[in-house]
C-alpha positions in Angstrom: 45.8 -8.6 -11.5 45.2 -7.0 -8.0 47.6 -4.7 -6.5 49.2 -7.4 -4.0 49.6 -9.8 -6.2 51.7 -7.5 -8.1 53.1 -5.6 -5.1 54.8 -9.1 -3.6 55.6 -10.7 -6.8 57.8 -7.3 -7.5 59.0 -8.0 -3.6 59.9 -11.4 -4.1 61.8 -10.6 -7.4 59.3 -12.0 -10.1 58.7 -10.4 -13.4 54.6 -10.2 -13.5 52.8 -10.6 -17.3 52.8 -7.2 -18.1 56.3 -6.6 -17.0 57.6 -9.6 -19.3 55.7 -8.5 -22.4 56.9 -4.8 -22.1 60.5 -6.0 -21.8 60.3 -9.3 -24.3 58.9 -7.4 -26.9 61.9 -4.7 -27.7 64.0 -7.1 -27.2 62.4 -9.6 -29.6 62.0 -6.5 -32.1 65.9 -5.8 -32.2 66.7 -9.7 -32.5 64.3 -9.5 -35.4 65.7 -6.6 -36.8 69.2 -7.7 -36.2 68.5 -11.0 -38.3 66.8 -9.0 -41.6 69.5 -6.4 -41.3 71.8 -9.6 -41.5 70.1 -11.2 -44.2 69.2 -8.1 -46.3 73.2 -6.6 -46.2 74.7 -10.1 -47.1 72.4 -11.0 -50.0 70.9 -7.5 -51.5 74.0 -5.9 -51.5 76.1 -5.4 -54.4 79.5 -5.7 -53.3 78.6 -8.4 -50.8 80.0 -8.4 -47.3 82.8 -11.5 -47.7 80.7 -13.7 -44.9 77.6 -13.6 -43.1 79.7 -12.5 -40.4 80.6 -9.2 -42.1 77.0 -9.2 -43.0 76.1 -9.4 -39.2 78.8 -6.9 -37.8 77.6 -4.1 -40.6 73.8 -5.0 -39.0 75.2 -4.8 -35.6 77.3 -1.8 -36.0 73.7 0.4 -38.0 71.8 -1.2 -35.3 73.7 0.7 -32.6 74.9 3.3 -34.0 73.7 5.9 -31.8 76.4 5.1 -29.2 79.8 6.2 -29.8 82.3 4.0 -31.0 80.0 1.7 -32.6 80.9 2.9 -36.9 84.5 2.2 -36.0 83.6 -1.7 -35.8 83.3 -1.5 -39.4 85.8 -0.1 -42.2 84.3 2.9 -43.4 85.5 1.8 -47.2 82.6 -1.3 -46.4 80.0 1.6 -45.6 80.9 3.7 -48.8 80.7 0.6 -51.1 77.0 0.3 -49.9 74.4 1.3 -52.3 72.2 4.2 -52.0 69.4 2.0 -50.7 71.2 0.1 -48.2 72.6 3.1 -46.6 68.7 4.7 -46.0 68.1 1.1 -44.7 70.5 0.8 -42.2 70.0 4.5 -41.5 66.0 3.2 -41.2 67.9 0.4 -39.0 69.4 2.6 -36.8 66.1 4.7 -35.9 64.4 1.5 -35.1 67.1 0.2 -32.6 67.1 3.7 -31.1 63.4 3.2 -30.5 63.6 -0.3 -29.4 66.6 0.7 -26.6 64.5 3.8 -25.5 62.2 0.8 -24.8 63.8 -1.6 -23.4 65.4 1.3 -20.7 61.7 2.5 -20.2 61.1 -1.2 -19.1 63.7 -1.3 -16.8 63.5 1.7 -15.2 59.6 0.9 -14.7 60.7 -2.8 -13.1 63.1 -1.2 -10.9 61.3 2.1 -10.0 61.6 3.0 -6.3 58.2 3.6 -4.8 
C-alpha cells in the first residue's frame, strides 16, 4: 500500500488492512479466551459454578482482573472453592488478557496517533 492511499483513507476515517488485523486480532484472542475460560470453569471444575453464567462472570472477572474492582464481581468463597489448577489457569487467564488489552490500546493509540 502507498503512503496516500494510506494517508487519505486515515483522513477520511477508514480502517486500512493492517490497521484491522492489528486491532481484530486481540480482540478475537480475548473473545476466544473468554469462551474456554467459560467452558473450562463450568465443566472442569469440581464444585461447578451453579450456571454457565457463573461460569462466564468467574472467566470475565480472571480475564480482567488487572483493573480494580473487577474480583469483587465474584464471591471470593467461589474463588477459594476452585481447585489448585483452576486458580493457575485463570491466573494464566488473567496474563493473557493483560497482554491482549496492552494490544488492543497499542492499536488504538497507533489508529489515532497525531502526526
Amino acid at each position: 500500500m502507498r503512503f496516500e492511499e494510506a494517508y487519505t483513507g486515515w483522513q477520511e476515517g477508514r480502517l486500512t488492512q493492517a490497521e484491522a488485523a492489528r486491532l481484530g486480532r486481540p480482540l478475537y484472542g480475548l473473545l476466544v479466551l473468554f469462551l474456554i475460560g467459560g467452558i473450562v470453569f463450568r465443566w472442569m471444575s469440581v464444585p461447578a459454578p451453579t450456571t454457565e453464567w457463573d461460569a462466564a462472570i468467574l472467566s470475565i472477572s480472571s480475564l480482567f482482573s488487572i483493573f480494580p474492582g473487577a474480583g469483587k464481581i465474584v464471591e471470593a468463597k467461589q474463588v477459594a472453592d476452585l481447585p489448585s489448577w483452576l486458580r493457575l489457569f485463570a491466573v494464566l487467564q488473567s496474563l493473557f488478557g493483560a497482554l491482549l488489552l496492552f494490544l488492543i490500546g497499542l492499536a488504538l493509540r497507533n489508529r489515532f496517533r497525531m502526526k
